[in-house]
N, C-alpha and C positions, 0 to 999 in steps of 0.2 A: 504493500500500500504506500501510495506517494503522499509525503507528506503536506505538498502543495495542495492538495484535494479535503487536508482536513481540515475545518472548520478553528478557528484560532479557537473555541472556547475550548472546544475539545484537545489542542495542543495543548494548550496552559493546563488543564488537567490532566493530561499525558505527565508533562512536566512535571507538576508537584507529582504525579504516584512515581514517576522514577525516584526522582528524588528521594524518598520513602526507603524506595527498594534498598539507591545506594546507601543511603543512612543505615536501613539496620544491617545491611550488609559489613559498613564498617564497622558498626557495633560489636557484630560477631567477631566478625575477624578480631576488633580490639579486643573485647574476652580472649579469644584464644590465642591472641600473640604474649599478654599480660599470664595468660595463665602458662605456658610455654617459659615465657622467661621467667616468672618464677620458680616451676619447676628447674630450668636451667641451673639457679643461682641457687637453690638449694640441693641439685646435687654436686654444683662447682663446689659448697662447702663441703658435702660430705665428700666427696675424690679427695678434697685438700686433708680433713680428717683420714682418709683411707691412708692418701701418702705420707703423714708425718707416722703413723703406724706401721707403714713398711720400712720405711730408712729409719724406724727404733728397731722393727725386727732386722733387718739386715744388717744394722749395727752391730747386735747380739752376735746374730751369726756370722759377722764377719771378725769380732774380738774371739772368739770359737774356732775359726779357721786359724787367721794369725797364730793365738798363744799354741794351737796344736802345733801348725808347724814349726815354729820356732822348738819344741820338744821333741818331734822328730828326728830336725836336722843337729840335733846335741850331741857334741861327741862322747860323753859321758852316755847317756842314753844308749845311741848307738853301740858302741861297747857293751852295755847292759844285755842285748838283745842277740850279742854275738860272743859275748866271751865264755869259758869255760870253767874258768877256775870259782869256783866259789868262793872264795876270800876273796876275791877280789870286787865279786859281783856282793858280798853283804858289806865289805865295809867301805866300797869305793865307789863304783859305778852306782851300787844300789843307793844308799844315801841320798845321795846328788839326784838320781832321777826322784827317790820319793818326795825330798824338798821340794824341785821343781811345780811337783804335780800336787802337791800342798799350795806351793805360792800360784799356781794357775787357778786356783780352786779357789781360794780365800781372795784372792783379788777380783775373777768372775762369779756373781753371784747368780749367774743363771747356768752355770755349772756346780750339778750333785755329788759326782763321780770321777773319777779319771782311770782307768786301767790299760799296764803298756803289761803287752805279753810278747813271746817271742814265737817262733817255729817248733819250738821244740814243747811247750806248752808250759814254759815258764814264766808268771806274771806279776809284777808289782802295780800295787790299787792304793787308790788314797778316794774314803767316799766320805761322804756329808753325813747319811743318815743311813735308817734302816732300808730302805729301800735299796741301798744297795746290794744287798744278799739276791737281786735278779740277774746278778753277774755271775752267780754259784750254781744256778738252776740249769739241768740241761736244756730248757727251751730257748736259754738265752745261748747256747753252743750251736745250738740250731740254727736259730734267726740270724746269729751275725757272720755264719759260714758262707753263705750265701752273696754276701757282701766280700769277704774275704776272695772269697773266687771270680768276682767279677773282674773282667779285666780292665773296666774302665779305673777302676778304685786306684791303680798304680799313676794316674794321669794327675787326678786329683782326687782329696777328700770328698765323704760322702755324708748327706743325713740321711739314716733310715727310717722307714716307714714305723707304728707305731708294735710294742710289744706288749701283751697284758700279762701278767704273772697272776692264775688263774688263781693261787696257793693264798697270797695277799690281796687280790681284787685291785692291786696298779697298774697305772699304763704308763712306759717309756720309750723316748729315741734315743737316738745316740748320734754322738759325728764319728767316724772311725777312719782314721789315713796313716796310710801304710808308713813301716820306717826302713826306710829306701839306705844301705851301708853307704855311704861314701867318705869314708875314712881310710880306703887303699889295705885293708883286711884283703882278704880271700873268700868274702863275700860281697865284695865290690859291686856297687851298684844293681844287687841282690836285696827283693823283699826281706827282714830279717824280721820283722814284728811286726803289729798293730799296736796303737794307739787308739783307746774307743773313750769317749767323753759322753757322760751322761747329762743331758739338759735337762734342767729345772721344767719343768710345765706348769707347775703354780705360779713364779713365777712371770712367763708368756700368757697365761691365762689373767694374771693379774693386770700385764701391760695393754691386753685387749681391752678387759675391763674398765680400762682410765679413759677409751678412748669415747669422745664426746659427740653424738650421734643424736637423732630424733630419739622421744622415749621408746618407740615398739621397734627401732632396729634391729636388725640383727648383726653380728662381725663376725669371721671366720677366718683362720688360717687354716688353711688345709694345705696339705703334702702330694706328693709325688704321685700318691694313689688316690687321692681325694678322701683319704683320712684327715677328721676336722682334729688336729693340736689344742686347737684354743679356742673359743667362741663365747661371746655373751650370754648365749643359753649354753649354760652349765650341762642338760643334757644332751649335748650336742656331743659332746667331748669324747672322738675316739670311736666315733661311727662313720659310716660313708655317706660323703653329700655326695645328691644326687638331682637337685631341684634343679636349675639352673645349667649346669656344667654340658648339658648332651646341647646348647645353645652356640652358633656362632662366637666363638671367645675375642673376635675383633673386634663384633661389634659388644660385646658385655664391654671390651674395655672403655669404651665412649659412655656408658649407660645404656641401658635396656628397659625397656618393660615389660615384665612376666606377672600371667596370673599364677599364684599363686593359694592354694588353696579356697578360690574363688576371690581374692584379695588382688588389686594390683598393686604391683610391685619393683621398684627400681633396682636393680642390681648393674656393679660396677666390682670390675676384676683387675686384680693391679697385681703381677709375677713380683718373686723375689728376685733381686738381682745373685743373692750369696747362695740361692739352695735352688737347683736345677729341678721346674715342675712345680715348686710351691708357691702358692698364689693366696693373697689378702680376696675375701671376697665382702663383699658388705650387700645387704638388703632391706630397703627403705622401702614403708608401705608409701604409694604415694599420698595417700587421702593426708598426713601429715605433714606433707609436702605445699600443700595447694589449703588447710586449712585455715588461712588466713585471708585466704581470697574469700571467705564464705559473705560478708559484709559485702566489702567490694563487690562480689554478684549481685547481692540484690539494691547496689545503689546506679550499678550501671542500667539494669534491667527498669529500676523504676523512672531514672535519668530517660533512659531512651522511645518509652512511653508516652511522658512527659512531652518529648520533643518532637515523636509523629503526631500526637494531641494539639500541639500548637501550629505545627504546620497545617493541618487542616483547616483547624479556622482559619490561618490568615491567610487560606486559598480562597476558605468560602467568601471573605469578607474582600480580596483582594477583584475576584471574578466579579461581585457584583458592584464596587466602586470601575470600574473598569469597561467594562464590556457595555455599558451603557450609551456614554458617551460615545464609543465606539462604533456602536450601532447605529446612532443621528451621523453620526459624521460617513460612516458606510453608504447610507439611504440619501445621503445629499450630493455623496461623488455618484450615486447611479443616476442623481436628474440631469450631473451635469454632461453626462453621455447622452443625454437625449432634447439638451436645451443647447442655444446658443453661447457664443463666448460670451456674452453682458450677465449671464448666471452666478452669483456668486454665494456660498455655500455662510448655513447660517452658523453664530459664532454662540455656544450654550452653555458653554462653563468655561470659568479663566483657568483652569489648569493647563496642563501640557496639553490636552487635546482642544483645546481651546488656541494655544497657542500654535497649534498644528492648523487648525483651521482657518487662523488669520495668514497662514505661511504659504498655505493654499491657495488661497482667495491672493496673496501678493506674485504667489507663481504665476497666477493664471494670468496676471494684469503685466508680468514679464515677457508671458508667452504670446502676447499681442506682439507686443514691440519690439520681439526675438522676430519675429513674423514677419514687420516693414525689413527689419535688417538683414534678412537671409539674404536676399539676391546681392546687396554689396558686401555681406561675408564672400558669398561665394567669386567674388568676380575678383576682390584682394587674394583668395587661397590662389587664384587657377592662374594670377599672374607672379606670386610668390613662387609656386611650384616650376613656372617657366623659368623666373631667374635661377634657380636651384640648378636646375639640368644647366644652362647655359655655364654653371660656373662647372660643374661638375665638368663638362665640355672641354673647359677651358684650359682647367686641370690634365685632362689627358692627352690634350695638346703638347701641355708646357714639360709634359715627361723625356727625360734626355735619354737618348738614343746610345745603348752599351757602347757599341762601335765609336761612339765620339770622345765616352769616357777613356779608353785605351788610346786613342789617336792622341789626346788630351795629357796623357801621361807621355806617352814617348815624345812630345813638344819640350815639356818639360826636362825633360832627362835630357834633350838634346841643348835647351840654355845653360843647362847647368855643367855641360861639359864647356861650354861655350864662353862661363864666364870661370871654369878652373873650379867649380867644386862637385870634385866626384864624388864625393858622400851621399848629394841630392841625386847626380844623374843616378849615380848606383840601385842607392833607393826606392828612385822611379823607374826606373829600366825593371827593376824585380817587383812592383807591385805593377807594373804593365804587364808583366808574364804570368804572375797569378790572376791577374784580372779575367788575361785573352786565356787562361787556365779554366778559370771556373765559370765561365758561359758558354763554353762547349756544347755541343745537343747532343752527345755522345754519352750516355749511363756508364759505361764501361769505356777506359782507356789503358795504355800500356803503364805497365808498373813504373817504366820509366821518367813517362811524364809525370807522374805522380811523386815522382823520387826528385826531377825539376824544379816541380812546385815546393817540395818539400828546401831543396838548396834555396832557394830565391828567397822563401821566407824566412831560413837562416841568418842569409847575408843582411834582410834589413835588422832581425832581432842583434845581429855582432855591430852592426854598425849604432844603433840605439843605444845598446850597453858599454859600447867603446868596450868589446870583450872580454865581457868583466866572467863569463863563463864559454867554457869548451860546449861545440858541437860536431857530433861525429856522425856519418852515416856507414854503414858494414851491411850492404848490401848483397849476394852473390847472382854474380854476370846472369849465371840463366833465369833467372825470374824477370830481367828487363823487360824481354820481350814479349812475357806473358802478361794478361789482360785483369784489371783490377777495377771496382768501382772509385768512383771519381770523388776526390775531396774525404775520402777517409781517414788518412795521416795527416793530414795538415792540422785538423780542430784538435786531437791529442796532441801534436808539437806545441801548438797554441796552449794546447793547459796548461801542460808540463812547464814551459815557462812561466806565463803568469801566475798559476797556482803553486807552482812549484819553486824556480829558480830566482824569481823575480824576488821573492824574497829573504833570500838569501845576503848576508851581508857584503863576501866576497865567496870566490872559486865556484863549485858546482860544476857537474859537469849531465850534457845529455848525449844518448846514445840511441840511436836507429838502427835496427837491424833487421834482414830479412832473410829467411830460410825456410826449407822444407822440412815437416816431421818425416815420423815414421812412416805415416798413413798417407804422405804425397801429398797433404795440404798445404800451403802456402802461410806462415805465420810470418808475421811485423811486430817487434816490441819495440816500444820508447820506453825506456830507461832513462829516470834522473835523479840527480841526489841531493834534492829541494827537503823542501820540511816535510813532506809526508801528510800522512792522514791520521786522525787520530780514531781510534777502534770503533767507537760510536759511531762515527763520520763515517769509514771504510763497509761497517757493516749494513748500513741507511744503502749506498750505494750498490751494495753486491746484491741487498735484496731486491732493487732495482730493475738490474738487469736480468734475475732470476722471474719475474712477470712475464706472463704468455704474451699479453698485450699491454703499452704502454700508457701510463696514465698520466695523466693531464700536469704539469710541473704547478707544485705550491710555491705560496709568496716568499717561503724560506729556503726554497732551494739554489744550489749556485750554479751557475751556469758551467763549471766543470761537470755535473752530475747530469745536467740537461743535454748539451756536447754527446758525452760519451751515451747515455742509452739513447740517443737518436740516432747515433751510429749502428750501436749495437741491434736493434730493432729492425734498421736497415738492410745489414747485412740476415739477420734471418729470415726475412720476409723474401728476397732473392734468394738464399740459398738452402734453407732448413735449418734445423734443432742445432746442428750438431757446429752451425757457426756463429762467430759474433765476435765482443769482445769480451775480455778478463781483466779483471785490476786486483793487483797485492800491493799493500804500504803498510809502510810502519815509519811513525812519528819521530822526526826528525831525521830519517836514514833517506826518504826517499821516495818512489813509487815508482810502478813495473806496469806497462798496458799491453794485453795483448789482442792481435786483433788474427782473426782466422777468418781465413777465404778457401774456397777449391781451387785447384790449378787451374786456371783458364788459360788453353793455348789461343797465340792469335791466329788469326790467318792469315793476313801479310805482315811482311817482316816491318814495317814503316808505318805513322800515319802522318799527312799530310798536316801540317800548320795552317790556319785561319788567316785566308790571304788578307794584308792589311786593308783597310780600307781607309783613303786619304779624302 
């Protein structure tokens, strides 16, 4: 339906119901952006609580790893675990290692135990408490065998999974890392022992417990196996989690939501960095999350009521101040389609449509006298528009003939030998050869004359700079004769200097060269050793020339970058993909152009010169 066909009242009430729409629409949306970033920002705190929880546990376990190895690699120790003599292992070795394992013990208080045993099944213990008698049980010869034969265990220490001691109703881990000889014995670099350390878990249990979360959270440290260590529900402790875990673990790390026993639920999962497989998990109901928006919902909901309630009426009331005057002023333009221009439209209330009506009534009293004036508008446009063309005329008259301009240059060059300065003839003599150079009708020329053009504009640029920098050409004889598009090398010379050399204090040098690859393409590099480009700059251009089709040059671009992909574009549109040109620089060393063409042979050996014309 075209909107031109509906009646404006019914627009204007179009209008407010949109309106309506969009409003509760943003309303919603704003609830649930409000209620989104809240949740966001309460679980940003609880991740922040999650992580100050794992770098205390990975602290633990990483004071646990350290003081182990440092007891490992003990030469005393090590001796302990390899020597033979008994005197020596009760009142030398042994000593020393049981201090040790006393001062690891009383300095870490989340170490219960400490026991170094050797291969031969001889072991000194230093424990905390009762609990340790699960180092005497065969289940605990069992459980930590297993660990002992693993062959990762000789790379690095291990934590194991949890052990209960069915006799006492306890649960323990342990760290245990092997004691590797390297003391130049005959068991050199030979397993010779374990060291196994027993970790507190009231204490860990205690540390989870400090940690400050909504009231109905939940915390978990769980293991290797998804055995819960530690948890805020005390019956948690030493069973397998299973809620959560069979879940995408990427995205648990970002936050999730799971229901949970009909309850939804935030879960966020953070790895140990110290214990390979154990992971901090936390589970926030969200209704705790978002319980403060409960207010907030019902002020936005009554706020937004409130505010389609009002736009109504001040539709109803706006329609009926409105459409009235409207209506007179509607019913008086349709008499005046049907009466004479002396009609003028009645004027019924001073508002805007009042003022509209008086604007009318003055149009219409213009449109008389717009009416005597048309024929001399028109008879001023149709001889305005004659002069226009005449000048336009005039102009393409006054256009100078190429041929004059080149005639015009060798006049010159010939006074200037005339009065002894050959700088000017020279000058002139080489911008009359690039001139009658580059008005050729010929697309394609000998590389030669190209290599001409390229000398001549040498010679003015050494004569300009009173040779303040070298110019070389290294051309090879047989590409002379072969056929190249026209004015290619010259706008890169032109860079190179002015972007390049021109700025240079003193010295600089540029280099032209031409050769064949491998593939019997035709390649030309200019070489100079200017300022370069700076990476940002180099890269703006290379993606440049990397466009299928060329875009339009911005007000910031330099005419070096315009130059070169006009080239470049040029030469692919005659040849394919696989030609054009290349640019490498680096700031202050210099810049490198290359330009690729196919061989084009000619087929006469000569082309004739543009007879002058006098």
């Amino acid at each position: 339906m075209k909107t031109s066909k509906v009646k404006l009242k019914h627009q204007i009430w179009l209008i407010f119901f949109f309106s309506i729409v969009i409003f509760t629409v943003m309303e919603i949306y704003f609830f649930h952006s409000f209620s989104n970033l809240t949740q966001k920002r309460a679980a940003t705190y609880g991740n922040q609580m999650i992580e100050q929880t794992r770098r205390k546990i990975d602290s633990v376990f990483n004071d646990i790893r350290v003081s182990t190895g440092i007891a490992v690699n003990s030469k005393l120790i090590q001796e302990f675990s390899v020597v033979d003599d008994d005197y020596k292992r009760a009142f030398d070795s042994g000593p020393y290692a049981l201090d040790l394992m006393e001062y690891m013990r009383s300095f870490n208080s989340y170490v219960n135990g400490i026991v170094i045993n050797d291969i031969k099944g001889r072991r000194l213990h230093s424990l905390d408490s009762a609990s340790g008698d699960i180092f005497f049980i065969n289940p605990y010869e069992t459980f930590i065998q297993k660990y002992k034969d693993d062959p990762l265990l000789r790379k690095q220490g291990m934590f194991t999974t949890i052990l209960k001691d069915d006799r006492t109703g306890t649960e323990q881990f342990f760290y245990i890392a092997p004691i590797v000889e390297n003391i130049g014995g005959i068991y050199f670099s030979q397993i010779t022992g374990y060291c196994t350390v027993m970790v507190n878990m009231d204490k860990l249990q205690g540390l989870v417990e400090n940690t400050e979360l909504t009231q109905g959270s939940t915390l978990y440290i769980l293991n290797s196996q998804d055995e819960v260590i530690a948890s805020t529900n005390s019956n948690a402790r030493g069973t397998l989690f299973r809620d959560v875990l069979s879940m995408d673990k990427d995205i648990l790390l970002n936050g999730v939501k799971a229901t949970i026993d009909g309850e939804d639920i935030l879960v966020q999962v953070k790895g140990l960095e110290q214990a390979d497989g154990w992971r901090v998990v936390s589970m926030i109901p969200v209704r705790e999350l978002t319980a403060d928006m409960t207010p907030m919902r019902k002020v936005s909901i009554i706020v937004g009521i409130g505010i389609i309630l009002t736009m109504l009426l001040t539709g109803s009331f706006f329609m009926n101040n409105l459409m009235r005057p409207l209506m007179g002023l509607v019913m008086d333009m349709k008499k005046v389609g049907r009466r004479d221009m002396g009609f003028r439209i009645k004027v019924r209330f001073t508002n805007e449509v009042g003022l509209l009506a008086c604007d009318i009534n003055r149009m219409m009293d213009e449109m008389e006298e717009m009416a005597r004036d048309m024929f001399n508008t028109q008879a001023r446009l149709y001889e305005s528009e004659l002069g226009q063309k005449q000048a336009e005329f005039s102009a393409l008259q006054s256009q100078i003939n190429p041929h004059f301009l080149y005639n015009t240059l060798n006049c010159i060059s010939s006074i200037g030998l005339e009065y002894g300065s050959r700088e000017i003839a020279q000058i002139t003599f080489c911008m009359s050869k690039i001139f009658r150079y580059s008005i050729k009708k010929d697309d394609l020329v000998q590389v030669k004359e190209e290599i001409d053009c390229i000398q001549a504009y040498m010679k003015i640029i050494l004569i300009r700079y009173e040779n303040k920098f070298s110019m070389e050409l290294d051309v090879e004889d047989r590409l002379m004769d072969m056929q190249t598009p026209k004015m290619i090398l010259q706008p890169i010379v032109e860079n190179s200097v002015y972007h390049g050399l021109e700025r240079m204090d003193q010295g600089g040098r540029l280099l032209v060269t031409g050769s064949m690859d491998a593939h019997g393409d035709v390649c030309f590099c200019i070489t100079d050793t200017g300022r370069g480009m700076e990476p940002e700059e180099l890269a703006a251009l290379q993606a440049k020339l990397g466009l299928e089709y060329p875009e339009q040059a911005s007000a910031g671009q330099t005419a070096q970058g315009i130059g070169l992909t006009n080239i470049h574009h040029r030469l692919r549109l005659m040849f394919g993909e696989g030609y054009g040109t290349a640019i490498e620089s680096r700031s202050g060393h210099g810049t490198t152009v290359t330009v690729k063409i196919p061989k084009l042979l000619n087929d006469r050996n000569t082309l004739d010169d543009y007879p002058l014309e006098e």
